[in-house]
DRENDO-1510 file (C-alpha; in Angstrom, 1 decimal, always signed):
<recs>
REC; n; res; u; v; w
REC; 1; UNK; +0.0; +0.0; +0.0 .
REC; 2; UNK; +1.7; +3.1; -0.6 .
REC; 3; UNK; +0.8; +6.6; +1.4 .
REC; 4; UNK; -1.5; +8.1; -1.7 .
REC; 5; UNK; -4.1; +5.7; -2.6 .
REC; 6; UNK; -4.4; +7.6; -5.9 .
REC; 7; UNK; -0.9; +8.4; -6.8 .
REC; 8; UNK; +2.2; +7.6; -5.0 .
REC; 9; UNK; +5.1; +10.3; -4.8 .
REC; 10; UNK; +8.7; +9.3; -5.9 .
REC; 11; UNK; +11.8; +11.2; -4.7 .
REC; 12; UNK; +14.9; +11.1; -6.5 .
REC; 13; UNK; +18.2; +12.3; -5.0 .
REC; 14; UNK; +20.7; +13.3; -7.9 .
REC; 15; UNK; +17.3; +13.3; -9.8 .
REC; 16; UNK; +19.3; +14.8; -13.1 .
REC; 17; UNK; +22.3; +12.7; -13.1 .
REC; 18; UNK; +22.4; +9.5; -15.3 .
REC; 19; UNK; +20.5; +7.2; -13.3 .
REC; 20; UNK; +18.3; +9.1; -12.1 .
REC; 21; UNK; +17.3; +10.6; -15.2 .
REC; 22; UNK; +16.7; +7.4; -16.9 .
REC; 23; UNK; +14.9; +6.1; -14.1 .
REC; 24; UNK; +12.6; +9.2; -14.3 .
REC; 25; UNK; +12.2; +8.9; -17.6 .
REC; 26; UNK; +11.2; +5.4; -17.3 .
REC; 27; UNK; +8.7; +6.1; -14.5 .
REC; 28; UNK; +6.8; +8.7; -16.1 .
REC; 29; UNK; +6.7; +7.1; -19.2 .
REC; 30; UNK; +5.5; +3.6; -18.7 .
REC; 31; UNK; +3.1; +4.1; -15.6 .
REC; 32; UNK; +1.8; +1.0; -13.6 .
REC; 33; UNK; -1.6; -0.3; -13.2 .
REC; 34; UNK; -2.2; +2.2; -10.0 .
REC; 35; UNK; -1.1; +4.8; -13.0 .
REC; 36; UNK; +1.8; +7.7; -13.6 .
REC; 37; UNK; +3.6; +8.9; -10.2 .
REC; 38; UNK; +4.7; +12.1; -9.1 .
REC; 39; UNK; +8.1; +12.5; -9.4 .
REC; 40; UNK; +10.4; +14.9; -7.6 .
REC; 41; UNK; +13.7; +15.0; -8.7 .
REC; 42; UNK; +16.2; +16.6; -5.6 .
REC; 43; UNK; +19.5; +17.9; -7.1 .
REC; 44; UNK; +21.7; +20.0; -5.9 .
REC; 45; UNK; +21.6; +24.0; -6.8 .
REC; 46; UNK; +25.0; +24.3; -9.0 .
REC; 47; UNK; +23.9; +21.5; -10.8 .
REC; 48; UNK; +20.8; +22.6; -12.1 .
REC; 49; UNK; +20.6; +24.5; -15.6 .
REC; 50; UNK; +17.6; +26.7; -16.1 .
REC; 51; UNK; +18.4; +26.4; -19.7 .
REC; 52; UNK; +18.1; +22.3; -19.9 .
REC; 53; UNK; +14.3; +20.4; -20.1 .
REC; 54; UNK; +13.9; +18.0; -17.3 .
REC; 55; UNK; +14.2; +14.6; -18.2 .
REC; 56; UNK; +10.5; +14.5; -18.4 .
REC; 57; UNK; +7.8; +17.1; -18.6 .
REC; 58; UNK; +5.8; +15.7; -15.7 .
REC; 59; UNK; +8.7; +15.8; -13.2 .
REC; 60; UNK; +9.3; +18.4; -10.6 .
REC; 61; UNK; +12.8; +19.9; -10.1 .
REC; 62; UNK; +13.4; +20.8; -6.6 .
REC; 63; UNK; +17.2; +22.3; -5.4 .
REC; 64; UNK; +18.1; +20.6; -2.7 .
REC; 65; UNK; +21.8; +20.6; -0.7 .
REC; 66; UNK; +21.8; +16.8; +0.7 .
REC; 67; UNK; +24.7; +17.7; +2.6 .
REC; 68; UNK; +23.6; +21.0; +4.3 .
REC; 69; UNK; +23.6; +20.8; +7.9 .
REC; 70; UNK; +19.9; +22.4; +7.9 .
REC; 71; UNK; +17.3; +19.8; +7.1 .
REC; 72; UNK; +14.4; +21.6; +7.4 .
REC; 73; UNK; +13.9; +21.7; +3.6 .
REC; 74; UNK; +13.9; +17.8; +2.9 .
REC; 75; UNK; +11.8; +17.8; +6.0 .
REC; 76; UNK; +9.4; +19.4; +4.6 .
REC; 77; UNK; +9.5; +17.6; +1.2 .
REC; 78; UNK; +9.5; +13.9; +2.5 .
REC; 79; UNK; +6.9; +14.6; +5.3 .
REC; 80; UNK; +4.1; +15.5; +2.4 .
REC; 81; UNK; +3.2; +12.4; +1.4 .
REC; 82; UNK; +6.3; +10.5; -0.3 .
REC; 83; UNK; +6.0; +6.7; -0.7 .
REC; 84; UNK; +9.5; +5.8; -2.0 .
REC; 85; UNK; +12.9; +7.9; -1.6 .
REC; 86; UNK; +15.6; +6.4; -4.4 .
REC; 87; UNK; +18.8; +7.7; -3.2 .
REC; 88; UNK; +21.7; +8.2; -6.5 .
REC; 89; UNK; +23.4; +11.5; -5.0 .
REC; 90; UNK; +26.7; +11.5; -4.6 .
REC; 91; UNK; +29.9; +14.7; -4.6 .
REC; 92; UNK; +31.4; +12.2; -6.7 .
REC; 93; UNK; +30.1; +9.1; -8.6 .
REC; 94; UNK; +33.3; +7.8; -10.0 .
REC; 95; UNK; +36.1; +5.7; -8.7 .
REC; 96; UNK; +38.3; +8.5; -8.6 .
REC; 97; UNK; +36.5; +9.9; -5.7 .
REC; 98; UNK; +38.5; +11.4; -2.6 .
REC; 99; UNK; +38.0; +10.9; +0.6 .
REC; 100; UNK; +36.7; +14.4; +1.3 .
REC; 101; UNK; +34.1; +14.1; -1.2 .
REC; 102; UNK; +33.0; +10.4; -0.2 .
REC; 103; UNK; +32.8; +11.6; +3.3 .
REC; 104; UNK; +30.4; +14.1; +2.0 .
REC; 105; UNK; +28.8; +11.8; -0.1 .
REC; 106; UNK; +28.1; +9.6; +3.3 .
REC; 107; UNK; +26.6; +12.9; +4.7 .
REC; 108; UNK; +24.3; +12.9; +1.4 .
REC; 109; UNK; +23.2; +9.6; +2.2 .
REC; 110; UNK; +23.2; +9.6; +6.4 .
REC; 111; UNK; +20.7; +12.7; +5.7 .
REC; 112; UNK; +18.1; +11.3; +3.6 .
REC; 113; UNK; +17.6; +8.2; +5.3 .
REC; 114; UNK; +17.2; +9.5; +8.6 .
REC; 115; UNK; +15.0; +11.8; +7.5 .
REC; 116; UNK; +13.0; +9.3; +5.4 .
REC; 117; UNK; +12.7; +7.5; +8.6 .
REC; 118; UNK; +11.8; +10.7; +10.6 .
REC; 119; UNK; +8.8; +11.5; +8.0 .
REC; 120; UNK; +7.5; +7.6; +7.7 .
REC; 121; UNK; +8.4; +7.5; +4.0 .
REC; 122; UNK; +7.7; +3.3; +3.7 .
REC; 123; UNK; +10.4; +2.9; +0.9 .
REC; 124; UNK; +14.2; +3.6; +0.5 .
REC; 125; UNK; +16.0; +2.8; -2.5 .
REC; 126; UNK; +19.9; +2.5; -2.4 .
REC; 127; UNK; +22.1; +2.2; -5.6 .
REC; 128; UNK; +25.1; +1.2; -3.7 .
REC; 129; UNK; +27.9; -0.4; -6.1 .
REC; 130; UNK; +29.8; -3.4; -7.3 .
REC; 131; UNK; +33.2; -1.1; -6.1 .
REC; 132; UNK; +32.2; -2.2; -2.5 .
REC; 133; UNK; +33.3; -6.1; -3.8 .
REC; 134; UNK; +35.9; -4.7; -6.2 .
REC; 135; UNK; +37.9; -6.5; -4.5 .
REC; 136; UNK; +37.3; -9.7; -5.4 .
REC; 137; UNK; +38.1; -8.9; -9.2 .
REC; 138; UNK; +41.8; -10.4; -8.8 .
REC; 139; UNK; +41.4; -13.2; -6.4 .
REC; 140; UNK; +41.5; -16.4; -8.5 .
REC; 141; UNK; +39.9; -18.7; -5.6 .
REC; 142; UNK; +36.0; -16.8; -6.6 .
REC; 143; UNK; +34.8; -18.4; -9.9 .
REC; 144; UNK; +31.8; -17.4; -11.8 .
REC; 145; UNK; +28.9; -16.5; -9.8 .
REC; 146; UNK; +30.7; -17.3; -6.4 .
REC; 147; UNK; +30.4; -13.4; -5.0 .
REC; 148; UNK; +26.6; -13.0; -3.6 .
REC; 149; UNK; +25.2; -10.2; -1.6 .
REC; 150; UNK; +25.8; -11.9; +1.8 .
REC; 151; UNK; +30.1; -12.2; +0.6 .
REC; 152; UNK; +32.0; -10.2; +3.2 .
REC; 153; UNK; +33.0; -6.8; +1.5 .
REC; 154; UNK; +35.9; -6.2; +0.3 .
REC; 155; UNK; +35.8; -2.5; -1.1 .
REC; 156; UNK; +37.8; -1.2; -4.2 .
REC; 157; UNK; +38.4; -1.7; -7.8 .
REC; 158; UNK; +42.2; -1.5; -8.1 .
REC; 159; UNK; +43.6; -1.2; -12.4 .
REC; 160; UNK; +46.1; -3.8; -12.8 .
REC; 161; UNK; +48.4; -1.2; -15.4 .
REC; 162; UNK; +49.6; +1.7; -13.0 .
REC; 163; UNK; +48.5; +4.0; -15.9 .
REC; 164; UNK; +44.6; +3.5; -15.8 .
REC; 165; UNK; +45.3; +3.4; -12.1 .
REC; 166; UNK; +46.5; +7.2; -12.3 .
REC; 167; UNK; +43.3; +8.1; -14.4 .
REC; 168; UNK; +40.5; +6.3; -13.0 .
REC; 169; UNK; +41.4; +6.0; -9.3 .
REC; 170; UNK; +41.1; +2.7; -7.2 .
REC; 171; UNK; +37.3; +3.1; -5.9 .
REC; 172; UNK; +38.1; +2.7; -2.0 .
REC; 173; UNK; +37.1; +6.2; -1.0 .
REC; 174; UNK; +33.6; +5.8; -3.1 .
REC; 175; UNK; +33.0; +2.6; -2.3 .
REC; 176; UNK; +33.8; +2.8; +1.7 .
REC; 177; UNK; +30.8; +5.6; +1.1 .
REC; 178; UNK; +28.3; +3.3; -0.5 .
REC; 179; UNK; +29.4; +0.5; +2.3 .
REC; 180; UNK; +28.9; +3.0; +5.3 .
REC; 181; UNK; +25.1; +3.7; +3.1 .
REC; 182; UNK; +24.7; -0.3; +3.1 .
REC; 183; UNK; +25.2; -0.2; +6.9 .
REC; 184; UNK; +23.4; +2.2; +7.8 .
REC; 185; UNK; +20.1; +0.9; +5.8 .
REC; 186; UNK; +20.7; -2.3; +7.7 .
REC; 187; UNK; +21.0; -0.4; +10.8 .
REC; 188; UNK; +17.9; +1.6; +10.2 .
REC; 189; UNK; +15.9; -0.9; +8.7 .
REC; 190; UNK; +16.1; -3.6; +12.3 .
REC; 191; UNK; +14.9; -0.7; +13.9 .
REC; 192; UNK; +12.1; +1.0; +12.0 .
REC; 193; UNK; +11.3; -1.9; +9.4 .
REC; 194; UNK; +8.1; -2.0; +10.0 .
REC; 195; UNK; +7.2; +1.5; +8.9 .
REC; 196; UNK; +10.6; +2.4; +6.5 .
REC; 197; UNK; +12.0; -0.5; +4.7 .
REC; 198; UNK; +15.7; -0.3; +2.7 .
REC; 199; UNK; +16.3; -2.2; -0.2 .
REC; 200; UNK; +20.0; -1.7; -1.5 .
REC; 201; UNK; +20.6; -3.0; -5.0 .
REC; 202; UNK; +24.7; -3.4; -5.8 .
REC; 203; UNK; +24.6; -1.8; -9.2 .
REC; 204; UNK; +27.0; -2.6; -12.0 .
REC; 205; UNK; +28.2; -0.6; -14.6 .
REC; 206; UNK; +25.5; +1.4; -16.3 .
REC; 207; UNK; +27.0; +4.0; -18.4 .
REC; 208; UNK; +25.6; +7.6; -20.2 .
REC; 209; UNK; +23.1; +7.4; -22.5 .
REC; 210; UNK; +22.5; +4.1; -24.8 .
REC; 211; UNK; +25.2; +2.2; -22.7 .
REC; 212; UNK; +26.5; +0.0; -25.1 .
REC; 213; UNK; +28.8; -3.2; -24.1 .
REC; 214; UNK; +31.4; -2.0; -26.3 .
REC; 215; UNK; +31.6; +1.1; -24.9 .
REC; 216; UNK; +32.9; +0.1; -21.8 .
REC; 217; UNK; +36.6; -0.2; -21.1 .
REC; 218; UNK; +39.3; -1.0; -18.3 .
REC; 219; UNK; +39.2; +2.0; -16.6 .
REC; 220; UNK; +35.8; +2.0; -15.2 .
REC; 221; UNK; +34.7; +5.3; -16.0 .
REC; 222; UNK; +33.8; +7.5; -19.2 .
REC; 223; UNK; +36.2; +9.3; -20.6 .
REC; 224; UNK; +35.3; +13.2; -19.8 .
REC; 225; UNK; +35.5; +11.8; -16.0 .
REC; 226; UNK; +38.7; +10.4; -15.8 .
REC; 227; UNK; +41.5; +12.5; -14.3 .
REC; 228; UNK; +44.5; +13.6; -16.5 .
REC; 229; UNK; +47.5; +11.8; -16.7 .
REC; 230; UNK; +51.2; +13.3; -16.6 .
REC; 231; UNK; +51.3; +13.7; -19.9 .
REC; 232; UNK; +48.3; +15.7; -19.8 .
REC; 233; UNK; +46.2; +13.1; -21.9 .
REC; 234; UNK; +43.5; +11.4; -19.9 .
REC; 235; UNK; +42.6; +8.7; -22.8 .
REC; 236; UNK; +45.9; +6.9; -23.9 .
REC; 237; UNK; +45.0; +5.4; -27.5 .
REC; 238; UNK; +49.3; +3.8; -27.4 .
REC; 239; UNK; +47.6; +0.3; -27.2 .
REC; 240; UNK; +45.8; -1.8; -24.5 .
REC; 241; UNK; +48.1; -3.4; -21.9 .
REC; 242; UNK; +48.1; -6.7; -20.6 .
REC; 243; UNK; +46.6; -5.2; -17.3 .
REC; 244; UNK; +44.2; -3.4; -19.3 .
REC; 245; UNK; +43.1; -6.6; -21.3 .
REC; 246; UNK; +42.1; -8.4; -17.8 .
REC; 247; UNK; +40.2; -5.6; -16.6 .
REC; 248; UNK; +38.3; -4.4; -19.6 .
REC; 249; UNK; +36.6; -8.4; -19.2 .
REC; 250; UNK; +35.9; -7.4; -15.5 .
REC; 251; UNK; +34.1; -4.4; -16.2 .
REC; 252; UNK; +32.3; -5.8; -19.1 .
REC; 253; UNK; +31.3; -8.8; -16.3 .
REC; 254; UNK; +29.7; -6.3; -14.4 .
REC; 255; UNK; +27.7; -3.9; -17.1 .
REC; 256; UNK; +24.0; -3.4; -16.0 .
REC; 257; UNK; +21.9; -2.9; -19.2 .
REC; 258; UNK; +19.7; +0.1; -19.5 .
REC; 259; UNK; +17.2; -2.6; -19.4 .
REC; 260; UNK; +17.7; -4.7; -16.6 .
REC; 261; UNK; +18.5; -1.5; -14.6 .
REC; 262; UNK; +15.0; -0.3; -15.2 .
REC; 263; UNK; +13.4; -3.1; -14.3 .
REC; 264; UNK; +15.5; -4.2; -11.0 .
REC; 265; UNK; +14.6; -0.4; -9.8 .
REC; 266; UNK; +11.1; -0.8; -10.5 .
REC; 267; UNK; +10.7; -4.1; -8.8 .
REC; 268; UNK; +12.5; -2.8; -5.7 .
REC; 269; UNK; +9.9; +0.2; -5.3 .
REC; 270; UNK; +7.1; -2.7; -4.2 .
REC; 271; UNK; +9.5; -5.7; -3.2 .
REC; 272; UNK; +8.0; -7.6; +0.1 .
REC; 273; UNK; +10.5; -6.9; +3.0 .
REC; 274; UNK; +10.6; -8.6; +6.1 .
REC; 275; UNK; +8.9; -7.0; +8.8 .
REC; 276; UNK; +10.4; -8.7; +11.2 .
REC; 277; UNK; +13.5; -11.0; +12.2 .
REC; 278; UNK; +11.3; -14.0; +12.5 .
REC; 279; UNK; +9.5; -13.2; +8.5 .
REC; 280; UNK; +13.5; -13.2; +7.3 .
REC; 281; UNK; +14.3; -15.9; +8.9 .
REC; 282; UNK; +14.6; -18.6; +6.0 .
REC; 283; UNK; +18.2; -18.2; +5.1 .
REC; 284; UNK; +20.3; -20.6; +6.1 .
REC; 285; UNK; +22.5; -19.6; +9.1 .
REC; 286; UNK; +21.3; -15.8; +8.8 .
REC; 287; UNK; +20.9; -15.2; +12.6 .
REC; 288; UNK; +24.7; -16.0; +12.9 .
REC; 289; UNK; +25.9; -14.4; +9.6 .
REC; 290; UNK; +26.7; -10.6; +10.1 .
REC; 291; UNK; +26.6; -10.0; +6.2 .
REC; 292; UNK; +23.1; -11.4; +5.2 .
REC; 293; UNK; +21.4; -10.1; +3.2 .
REC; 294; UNK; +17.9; -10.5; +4.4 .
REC; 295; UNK; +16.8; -9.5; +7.1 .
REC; 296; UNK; +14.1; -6.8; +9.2 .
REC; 297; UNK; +13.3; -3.6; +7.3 .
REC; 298; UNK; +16.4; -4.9; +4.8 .
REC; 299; UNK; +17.6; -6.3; +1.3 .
REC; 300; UNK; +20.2; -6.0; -0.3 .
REC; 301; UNK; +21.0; -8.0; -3.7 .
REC; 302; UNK; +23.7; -7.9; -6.9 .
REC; 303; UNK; +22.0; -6.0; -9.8 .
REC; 304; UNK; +24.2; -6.4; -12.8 .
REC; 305; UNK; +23.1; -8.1; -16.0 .
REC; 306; UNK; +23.6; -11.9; -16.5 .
REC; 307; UNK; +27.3; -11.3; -18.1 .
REC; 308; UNK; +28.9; -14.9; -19.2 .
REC; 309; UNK; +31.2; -16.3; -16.6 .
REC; 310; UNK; +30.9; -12.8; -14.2 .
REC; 311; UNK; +31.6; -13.5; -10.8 .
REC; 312; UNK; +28.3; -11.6; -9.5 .
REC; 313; UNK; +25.7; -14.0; -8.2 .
REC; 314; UNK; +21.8; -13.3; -9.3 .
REC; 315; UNK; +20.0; -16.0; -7.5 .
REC; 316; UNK; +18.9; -13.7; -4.9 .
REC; 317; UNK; +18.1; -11.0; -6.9 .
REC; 318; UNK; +15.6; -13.6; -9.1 .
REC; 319; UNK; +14.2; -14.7; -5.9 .
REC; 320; UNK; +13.8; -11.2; -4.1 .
REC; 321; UNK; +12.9; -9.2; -7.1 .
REC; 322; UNK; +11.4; -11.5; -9.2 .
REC; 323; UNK; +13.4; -10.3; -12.4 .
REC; 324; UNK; +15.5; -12.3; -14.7 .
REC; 325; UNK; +18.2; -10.4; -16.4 .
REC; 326; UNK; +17.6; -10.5; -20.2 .
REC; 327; UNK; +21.2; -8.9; -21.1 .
REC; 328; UNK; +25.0; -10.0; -21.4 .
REC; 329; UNK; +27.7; -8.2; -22.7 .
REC; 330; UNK; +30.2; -10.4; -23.7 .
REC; 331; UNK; +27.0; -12.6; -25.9 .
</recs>
């Protein structure tokens, strides 16, 4: 049941980024059976341009500073009436993120979850990322689909060539940020589960635009956001390294079709989540494991398309969501 009987209200925090745009986009433009929903797209106010159509004609622009230590505004946006918060914001959404922007990314994200709890909102949405398993890409003993949701993190995505290492950064500082997000939903949702539920999804790679397969490459980020290297030239066209070669297969492993992204989002928005410890109590051993995945107020599954031989495990994310990717890059 959602708060408006009529028409549910969807926030989205980094509403005119790339996910979130599509996502809106999406929403607005194949409505369910309960009809369209009011979308509210949060961004910040530097990164809003007067001069540029919102990604839909129905949605509502609203500035909003997630990391401003004044909360009244979001207070006063989440307490009238929204169903579902679906959190994307981040200072910076690369792997080349510092640690003084991811720690202001974790204020982004401490900020709208406790206030999503404060205002009863029944749905938060986390696009956490693979980066926060990253580093399982070079350890030889995890075959295809060994790494599942309930895996013990093990944060960063570290270029094998030195080179792409300089442009594209290691993802520790962004992906200790979507960890400390991962936590935190976990956290929140044992204690207010039965009135705000978290579901974290563990996104792959889902690029700009039509985010083709063969647009992806080693260094895990589009070009215009890598940093620049010493010789001043961000994207190195010399030849791809051996390092490079290896990496390029992990990344395409981990792509997350326009598609599939679409419909894992959509599925979370209504996913069933336990409302207690004793309804999440079917996995085996969860009581004991620290890392599960399922449990009160709280789920949290891969969401990457079904890429041959990828390490990422879908089961849970089939079961849970009830969605089977249709996608692979490497077919």
């Amino acid at each position: 049941m959602t708060k408006n009987a009529g028409r549910r209200t969807i926030v989205i925090t980094g509403g005119l980024g790339n996910l979130g745009s599509k996502l809106c986009r999406h929403l607005l433009s194949s409505p369910s059976s309960v009809g369209a929903p009011k979308v509210i797209l949060l961004e910040h106010p530097n990164f809003i341009d007067s001069n540029k159509p919102a990604p839909h004609p129905d949605a509502t622009i609203v500035p909003c500073d997630l990391g401003s230590p004044n909360l009244n505004e979001l207070e006063a946006i989440l307490s009238d009436g929204v169903d579902t918060v679906i959190h994307f914001s981040a200072v910076n959404p690369y792997p080349n993120a510092t640690w003084g922007e991811s720690a202001q990314s974790m204020d982004h994200t401490f900020n709208i979850f406790q206030m999503s709890v404060k205002c009863h909102v029944r749905r938060v949405i986390l696009a956490s990322s693979n980066h926060v398993m990253g580093g399982y890409k070079d350890d030889t003993s995890f075959g295809p689909s060994s790494v599942h949701p309930d895996s013990p993190p093990n944060v960063g995505t570290v270029p094998l060539d030195p080179n792409t290492l300089k442009i594209s950064g290691d993802a520790k500082a962004y992906a200790a940020a979507k960890l400390a997000g991962e936590r935190m939903a976990m956290t929140l949702g044992s204690i207010y589960g039965d009135t705000t539920s978290f579901v974290v999804l563990r996104i792959g790679w889902c690029q700009p635009g039509e985010n083709l397969p063969d647009t992806l490459c080693a260094a895990g980020s589009p070009p215009e956001f890598l940093l620049e290297a010493e010789d001043g030239n961000a994207n190195n066209n010399a030849g791809m390294s051996e390092g490079d070669a290896k990496d390029e297969i992990w990344f395409k492993q981990m792509w997350l079709s326009n598609r599939d992204y679409l419909q894992y989002f959509e599925a979370a928005i209504d996913l069933s989540v336990p409302t207690s410890e004793t309804d999440a109590s079917t996995i085996e051993n969860e009581m004991k494991h620290v890392h599960r995945h399922e449990r009160k107020g709280f789920i949290l599954v891969n969401a990457m398309s079904a890429n041959r031989d990828a390490k990422w495990n879908l089961d849970e994310t089939k079961r849970l969501l009830g969605v089977v990717s249709q996608d692979d890059s490497l077919a």
